[in-house]
N, C-alpha and C positions, 0 to 999 in steps of 0.2 A: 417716037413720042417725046415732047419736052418733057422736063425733069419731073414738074407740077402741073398735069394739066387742068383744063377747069378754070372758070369763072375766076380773077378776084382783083380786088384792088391793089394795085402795088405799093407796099408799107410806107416809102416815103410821102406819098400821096395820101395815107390815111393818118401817121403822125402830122405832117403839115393840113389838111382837112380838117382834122378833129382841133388840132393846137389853133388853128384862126377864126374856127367858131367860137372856142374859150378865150382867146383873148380879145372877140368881137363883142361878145355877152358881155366881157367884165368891162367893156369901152361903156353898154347899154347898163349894165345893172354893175356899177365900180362895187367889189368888193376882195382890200385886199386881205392877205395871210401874213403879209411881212412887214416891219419896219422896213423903211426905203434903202437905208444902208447897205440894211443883210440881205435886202432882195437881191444889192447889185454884187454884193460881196458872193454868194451863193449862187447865181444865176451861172458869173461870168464863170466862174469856177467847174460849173456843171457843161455850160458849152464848150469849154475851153477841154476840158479829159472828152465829154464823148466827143469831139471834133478829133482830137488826136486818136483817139481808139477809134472811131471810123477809121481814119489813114492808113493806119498802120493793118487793121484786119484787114482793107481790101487790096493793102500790097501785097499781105500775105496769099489772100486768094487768088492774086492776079499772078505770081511768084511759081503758085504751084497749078497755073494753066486754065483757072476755075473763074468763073462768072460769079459776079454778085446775083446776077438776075435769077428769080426762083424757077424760070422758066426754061432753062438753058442746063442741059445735062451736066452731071459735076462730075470731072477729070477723075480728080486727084481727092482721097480723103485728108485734108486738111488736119491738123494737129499741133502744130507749132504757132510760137508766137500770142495774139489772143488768145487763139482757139485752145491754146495748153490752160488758160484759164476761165472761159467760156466756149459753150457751144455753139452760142449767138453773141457772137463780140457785135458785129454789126445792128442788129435790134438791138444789144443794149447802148451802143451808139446813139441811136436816135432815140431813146428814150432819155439819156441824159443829157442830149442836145434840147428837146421838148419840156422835161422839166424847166432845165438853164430858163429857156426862153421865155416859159412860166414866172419863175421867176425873177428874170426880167424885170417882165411885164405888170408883175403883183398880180397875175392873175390868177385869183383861187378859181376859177372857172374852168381852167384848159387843165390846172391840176385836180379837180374833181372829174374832168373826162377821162383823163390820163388811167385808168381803168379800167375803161372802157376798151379804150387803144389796145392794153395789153391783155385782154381778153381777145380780144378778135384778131391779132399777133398769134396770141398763142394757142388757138384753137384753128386759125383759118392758117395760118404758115409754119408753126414750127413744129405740130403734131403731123402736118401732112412731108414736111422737110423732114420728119426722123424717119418716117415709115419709107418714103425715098431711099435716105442713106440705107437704113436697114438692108433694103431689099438689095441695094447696091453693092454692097460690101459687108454683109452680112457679120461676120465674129467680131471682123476688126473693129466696126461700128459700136458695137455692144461692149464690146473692151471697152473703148472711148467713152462711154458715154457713163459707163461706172466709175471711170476716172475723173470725169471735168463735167461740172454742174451746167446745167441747163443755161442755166442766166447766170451768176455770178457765184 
């Protein structure tokens, strides 16, 4: 059996999904949140860390033998690097990649979805990813997980 079995949309497909319908909306109904400046000042800054914090988590997972993919058994319990200060470096990756892009964009649209995203993140992949781990490696996991916060 893979890791996650069952239906679901894979995260990068549902931040970019959900992010191009907000920034298509705010194309159709313009409404933005930021002076132009600090959208570009704050955007770039926001793609610019989750792009690097992507990199760096999934050399870490690749490092210790592990798939990004939620689909695909995981090796090794991960701990180091990101992971020493998140439990999902990689979703919070793409959410501050999505933000950035947000705003970009000016788009208050893709950031009023942006809650949406991480409800269904965190109800359809990271509640079924810990019960995974859990089952996987059982104590060492629950150590972990009293140690290093969910998201950030």
């Amino acid at each position: 059996m893979a890791a996650l079995g069952g239906a679901h949309t894979p995260p990068p497909v549902l931040y970019s999904g959900m992010l191009l319908i907000g920034v298509l909306l705010n194309r159709l109904f313009p409404l933005p949140f930021l002076p132009r400046r600090l959208s570009r000042i704050v955007g770039a800054t926001m793609v610019i860390g989750g792009q690097i914090m992507g990199i760096a988590s999934l050399r870490t997972l690749r490092k210790a033998g592990n798939s990004p993919r939620p689909d695909v058994p995981v090796r090794e319990l991960v701990e180091e690097g990101p992971y020493s200060y998140s439990r999902n470096p990689l979703y919070l990756s793409m959410t501050m990649t999505y933000a950035g892009i947000a705003a970009l964009a000016n788009a208050r649209w893709a950031v009023l979805l942006l809650p949406a995203v991480l409800t269904a993140i965190n109800q359809g992949m990271v509640r079924r990813e810990e019960r995974y781990l859990e089952e996987r490696f059982g104590d060492r996991y629950r150590n972990y997980k009293t140690r290093v916060r969910r998201w950030f």
